[in-house]
DRENGUBA-649222 format. One record per residue (C-alpha): residue number from 1; x, z, y. Coordinates in steps of 0.5 Angstrom, whole numbers, always signed. Layout:
<atoms>
NUM;X;Z;Y
...
</atoms>
This chain:
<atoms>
1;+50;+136;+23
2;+57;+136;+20
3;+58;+130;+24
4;+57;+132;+31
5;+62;+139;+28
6;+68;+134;+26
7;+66;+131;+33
8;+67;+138;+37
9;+73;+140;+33
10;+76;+132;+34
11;+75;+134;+42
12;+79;+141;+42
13;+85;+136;+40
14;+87;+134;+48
15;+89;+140;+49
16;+93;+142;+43
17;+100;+138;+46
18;+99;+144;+52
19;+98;+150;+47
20;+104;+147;+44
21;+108;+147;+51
22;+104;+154;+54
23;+110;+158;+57
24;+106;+165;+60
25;+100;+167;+61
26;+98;+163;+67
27;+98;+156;+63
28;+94;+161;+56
29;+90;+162;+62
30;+89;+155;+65
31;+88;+153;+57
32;+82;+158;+55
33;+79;+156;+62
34;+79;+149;+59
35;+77;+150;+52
36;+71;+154;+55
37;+69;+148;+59
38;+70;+143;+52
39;+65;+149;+49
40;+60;+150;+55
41;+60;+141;+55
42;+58;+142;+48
43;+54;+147;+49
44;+49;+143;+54
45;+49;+136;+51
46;+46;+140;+44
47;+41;+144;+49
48;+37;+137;+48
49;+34;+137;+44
50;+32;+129;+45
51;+40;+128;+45
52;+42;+133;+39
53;+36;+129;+35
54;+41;+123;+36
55;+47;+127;+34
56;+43;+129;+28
57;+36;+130;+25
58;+36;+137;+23
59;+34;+141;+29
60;+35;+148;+26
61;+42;+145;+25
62;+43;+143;+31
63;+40;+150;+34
64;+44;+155;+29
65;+51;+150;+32
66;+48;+151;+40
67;+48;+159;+39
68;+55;+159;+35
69;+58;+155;+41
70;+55;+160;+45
71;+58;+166;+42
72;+66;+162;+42
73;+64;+159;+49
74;+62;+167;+52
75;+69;+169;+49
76;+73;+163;+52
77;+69;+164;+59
78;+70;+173;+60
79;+77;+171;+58
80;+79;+166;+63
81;+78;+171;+70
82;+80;+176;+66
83;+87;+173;+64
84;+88;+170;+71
85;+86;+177;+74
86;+92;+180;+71
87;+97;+173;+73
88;+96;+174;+79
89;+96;+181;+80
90;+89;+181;+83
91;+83;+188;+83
92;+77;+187;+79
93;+73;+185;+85
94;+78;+178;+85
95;+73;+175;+79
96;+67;+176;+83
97;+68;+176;+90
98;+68;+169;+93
99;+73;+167;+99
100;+72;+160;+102
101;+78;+161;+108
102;+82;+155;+105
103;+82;+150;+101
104;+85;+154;+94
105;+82;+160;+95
106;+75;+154;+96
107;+76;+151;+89
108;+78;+159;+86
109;+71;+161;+89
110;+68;+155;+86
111;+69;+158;+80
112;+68;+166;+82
113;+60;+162;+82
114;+61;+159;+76
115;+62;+166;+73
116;+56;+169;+76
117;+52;+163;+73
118;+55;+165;+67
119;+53;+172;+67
120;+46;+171;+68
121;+46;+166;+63
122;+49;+170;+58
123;+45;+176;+59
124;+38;+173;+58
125;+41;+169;+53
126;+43;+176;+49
127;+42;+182;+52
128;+36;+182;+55
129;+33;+176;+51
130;+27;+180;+48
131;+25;+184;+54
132;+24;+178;+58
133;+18;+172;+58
134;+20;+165;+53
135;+20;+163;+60
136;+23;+166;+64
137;+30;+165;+59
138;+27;+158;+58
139;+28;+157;+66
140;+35;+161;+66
141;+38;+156;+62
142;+38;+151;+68
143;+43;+154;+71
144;+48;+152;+66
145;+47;+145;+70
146;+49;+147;+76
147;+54;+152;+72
148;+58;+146;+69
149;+58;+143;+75
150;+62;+148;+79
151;+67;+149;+73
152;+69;+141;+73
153;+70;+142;+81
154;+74;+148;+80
155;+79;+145;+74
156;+80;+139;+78
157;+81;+143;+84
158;+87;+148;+81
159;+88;+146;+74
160;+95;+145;+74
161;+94;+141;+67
162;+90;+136;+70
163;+94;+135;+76
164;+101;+135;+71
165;+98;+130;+66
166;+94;+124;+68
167;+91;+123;+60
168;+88;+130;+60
169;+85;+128;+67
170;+82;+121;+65
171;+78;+126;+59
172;+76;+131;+64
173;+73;+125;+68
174;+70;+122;+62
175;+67;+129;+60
176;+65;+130;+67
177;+61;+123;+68
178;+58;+124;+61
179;+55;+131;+63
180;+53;+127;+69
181;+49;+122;+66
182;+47;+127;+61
183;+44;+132;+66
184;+40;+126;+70
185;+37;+124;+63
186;+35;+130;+62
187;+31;+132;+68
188;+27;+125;+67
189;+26;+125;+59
190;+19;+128;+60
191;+17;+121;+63
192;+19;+118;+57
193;+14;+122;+52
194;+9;+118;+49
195;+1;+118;+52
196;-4;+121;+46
197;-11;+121;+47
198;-15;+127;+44
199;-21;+124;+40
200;-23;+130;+37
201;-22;+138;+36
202;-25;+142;+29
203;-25;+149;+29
204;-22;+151;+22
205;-22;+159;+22
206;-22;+164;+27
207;-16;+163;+30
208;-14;+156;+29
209;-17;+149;+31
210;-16;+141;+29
211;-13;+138;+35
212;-13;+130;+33
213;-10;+124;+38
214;-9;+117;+38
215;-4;+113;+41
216;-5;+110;+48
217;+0;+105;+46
218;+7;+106;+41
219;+6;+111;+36
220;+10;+116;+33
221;+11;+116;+25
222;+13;+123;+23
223;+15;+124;+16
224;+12;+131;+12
225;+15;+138;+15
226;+17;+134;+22
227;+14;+136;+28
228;+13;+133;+36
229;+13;+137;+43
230;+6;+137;+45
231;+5;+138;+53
232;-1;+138;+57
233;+3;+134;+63
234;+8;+131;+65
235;+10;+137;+69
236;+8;+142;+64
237;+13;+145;+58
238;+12;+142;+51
239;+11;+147;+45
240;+13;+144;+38
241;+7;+143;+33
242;+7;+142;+26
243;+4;+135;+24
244;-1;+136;+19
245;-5;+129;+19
246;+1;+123;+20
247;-1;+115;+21
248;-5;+112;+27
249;-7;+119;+29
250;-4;+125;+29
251;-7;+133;+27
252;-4;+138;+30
253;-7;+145;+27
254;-6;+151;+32
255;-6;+158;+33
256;-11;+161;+39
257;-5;+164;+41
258;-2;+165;+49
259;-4;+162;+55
260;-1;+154;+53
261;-7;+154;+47
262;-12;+156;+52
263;-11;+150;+57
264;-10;+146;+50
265;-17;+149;+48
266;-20;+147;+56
267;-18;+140;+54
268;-23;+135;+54
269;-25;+129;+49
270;-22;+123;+53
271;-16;+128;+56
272;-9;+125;+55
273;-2;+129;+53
274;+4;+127;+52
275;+8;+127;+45
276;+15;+127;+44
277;+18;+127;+37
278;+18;+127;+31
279;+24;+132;+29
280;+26;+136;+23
281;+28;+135;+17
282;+25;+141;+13
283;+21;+139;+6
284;+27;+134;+7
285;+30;+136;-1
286;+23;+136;-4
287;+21;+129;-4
288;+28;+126;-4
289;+33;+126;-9
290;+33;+129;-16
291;+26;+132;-18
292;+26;+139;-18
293;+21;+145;-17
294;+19;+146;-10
295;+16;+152;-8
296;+12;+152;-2
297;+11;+160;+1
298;+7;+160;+8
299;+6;+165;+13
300;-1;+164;+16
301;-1;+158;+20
302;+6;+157;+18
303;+3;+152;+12
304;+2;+147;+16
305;+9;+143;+16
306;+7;+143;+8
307;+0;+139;+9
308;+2;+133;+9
309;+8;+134;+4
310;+2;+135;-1
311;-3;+130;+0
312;+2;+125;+0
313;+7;+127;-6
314;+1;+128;-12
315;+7;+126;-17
316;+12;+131;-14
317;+12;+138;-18
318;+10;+142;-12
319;+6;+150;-12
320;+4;+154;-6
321;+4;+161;-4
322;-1;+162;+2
323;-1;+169;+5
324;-5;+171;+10
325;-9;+177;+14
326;-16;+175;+11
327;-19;+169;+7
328;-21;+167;+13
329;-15;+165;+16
330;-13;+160;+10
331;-14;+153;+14
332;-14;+148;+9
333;-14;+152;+3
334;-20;+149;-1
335;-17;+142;+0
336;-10;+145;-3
337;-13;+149;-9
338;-16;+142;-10
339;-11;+139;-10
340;-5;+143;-13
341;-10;+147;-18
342;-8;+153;-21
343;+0;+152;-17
344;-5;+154;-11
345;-3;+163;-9
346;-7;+165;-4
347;-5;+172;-3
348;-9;+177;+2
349;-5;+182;+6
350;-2;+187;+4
351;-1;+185;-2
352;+4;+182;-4
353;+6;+175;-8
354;+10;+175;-13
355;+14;+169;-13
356;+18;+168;-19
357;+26;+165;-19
358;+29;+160;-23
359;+35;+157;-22
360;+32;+150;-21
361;+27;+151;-16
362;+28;+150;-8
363;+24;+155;-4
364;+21;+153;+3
365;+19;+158;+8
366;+15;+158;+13
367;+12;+162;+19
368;+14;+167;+24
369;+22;+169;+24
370;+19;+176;+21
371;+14;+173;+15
372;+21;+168;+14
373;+27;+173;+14
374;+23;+179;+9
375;+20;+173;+4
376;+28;+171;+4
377;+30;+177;+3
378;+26;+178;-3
379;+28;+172;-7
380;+36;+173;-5
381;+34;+180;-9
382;+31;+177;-14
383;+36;+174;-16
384;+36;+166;-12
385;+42;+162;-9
386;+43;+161;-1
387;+42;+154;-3
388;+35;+154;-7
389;+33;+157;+2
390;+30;+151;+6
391;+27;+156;+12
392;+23;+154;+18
393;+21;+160;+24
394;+16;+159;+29
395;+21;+161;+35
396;+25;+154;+34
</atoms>
């Protein structure tokens, strides 16, 4: 994702020429106003995630630079009316009440809508975000669509930058058309998921099941540690699965957890679903480049983005700690013991695994955002490097 940095660093460069020029606060104000639309530009074509893949393979990368964007894009946006509020000599109520009289006061109001849009968007995205459903977050995103939309009509309609310099205004416009394209791309990429049909469910602890497809038609071809969007149907939301059997048929473990399991779990042998992937780069380090000690720690079902890694890389100096609620739940902990021997832990909560540091080894973590940041934590206190942590959560 270094790339796609440079590249949302090198598209802030139309305005520096303007900053230059900046005279009073009006032109500071029409400057953030365009800065925070450059940033909210970015911010949707990160958002997805088929696109942020051809960006850059590294999803979590990707996440990490959308979330950093969103805080900048944030500031940028409250700034703006606020600075324009205080131009014009305006009460608070100038920023949220619209007025559609003339024309002026028509684009204004466009951007009063934007700002309102935004502040929903903001704050289920921050504020209220653990108080509501992953749905109902998942859903507030799509105003971000309409949201950019009136923004590129507001500055076309009173930025007096765009008017006064008509490069500035061929980037808005190819900017504008590029979002465009990318909004009706978006709404319709669902129909490019690739049909799968179940040919076998296996039941592999008491929670977890095996889910096996084969391809209807053009297979995907994941590499260790990627994963794929599954959905049910085209109109149904995609969840991410770890691919822990790759080839002519996919497996996917899965947790019995939510109401998505239960209607994969109502699925039929014979029923299609629609994938879309691979994506990841995790495990990436420990198969490539220099051979060094990679170390393996799983949170329950976070072991699966390391199965495959395992049966196909014998040669590779791989251990692996698997913590678990019982001995029960440890899917796929015979055939890991078999394989690794003695470099196989499995560790029963609450006992806790005691996880040697040494200076070479790569540590590869995987499981809930909890299992993650505490597992982390405790080998940055024993003395590992940020850069000896590969991390994968649940929630990306």
């Amino acid at each position: 994702m270094r790339r796609v940095a440079i590249a949302v660093a090198v598209s802030f460069l139309p305005l520096l020429p303007l900053a230059l020029r900046a005279s009073d606060l009006g032109d500071v104000a029409n400057l953030i106003g365009l800065a925070g639309t450059i940033v909210m530009w970015w911010q949707v074509l990160l958002g997805v995630r088929q696109l942020a893949h051809r960006l850059g393979d590294d999803r979590l990368a990707a996440v990490s630079l959308h979330r950093w964007l969103g805080g900048c894009g944030a500031f940028l946006v409250l700034l703006h009316p606020l600075l324009e509020t205080v131009v014009d000599r305006q009460d608070w109520a100038y920023v949220l009440v619209p007025d559609f009289t003339w024309a002026e006061s028509a684009y204004a109001s466009l951007g009063r809508l934007a700002f309102l849009m935004f502040l929903v968007l903001w704050v289920t995205s921050t504020l209220a975000r653990y108080l509501i459903r992953h749905r109902v977050w998942r859903y507030a995103h799509y105003v971000s669509y309409p949201l950019l939309a009136l923004v590129f009509v507001h500055s076309w309609g009173l930025g007096s930058f765009l008017t006064e310099t008509p490069w500035l205004l061929a980037y808005w416009l190819v900017l504008a058309v590029v979002f465009a394209g990318v909004v009706c791309w978006r709404l319709s990429v669902s129909r490019w998921a690739v049909p799968y049909r179940l040919v076998g469910v296996e039941r592999l602890s008491p929670t977890v099941r095996a889910y096996t497809f084969r391809p209807l038609g053009r297979a995907l071809d994941p590499l260790p540690g990627q994963f794929c969007y599954l959905r049910t149907s085209l109109a149904s939301r995609a969840h991410p699965f770890s691919v822990v059997s790759g080839g002519a048929e996919l497996t996917f473990a899965v947790k019995d957890a939510g109401s998505f399991t239960e209607r994969l779990r109502a699925l039929e042998p014979g029923a299609v679903v629609h994938l879309d992937g691979p994506y990841g780069t995790f495990t990436r380090e420990a198969q490539d480049g220099p051979r060094r000690p990679a170390v393996l720690i799983a949170g329950g079902i976070g072991v699966t983005p390391f199965v495959e890694l395992v049966r196909r890389n014998d040669d590779l100096p791989l251990s692996l700690v698997h913590v678990v609620a019982s001995p029960q739940e440890a899917v796929f902990g015979a055939e890991l013991r078999h394989r690794l021997g003695d470099r196989y832990q499995e560790v029963v909560r609450p006992e806790r695994p005691a996880i040697p540091v040494t200076p070479r080894a790569r540590y590869f973590i995987c499981g809930s955002p909890r299992f993650v940041e505490t597992t982390a934590a405790g080998l940055r206190g024993s003395g590992a490097r940020r850069d000896q942590l590969y991390t994968e959560r649940f929630d990306c």
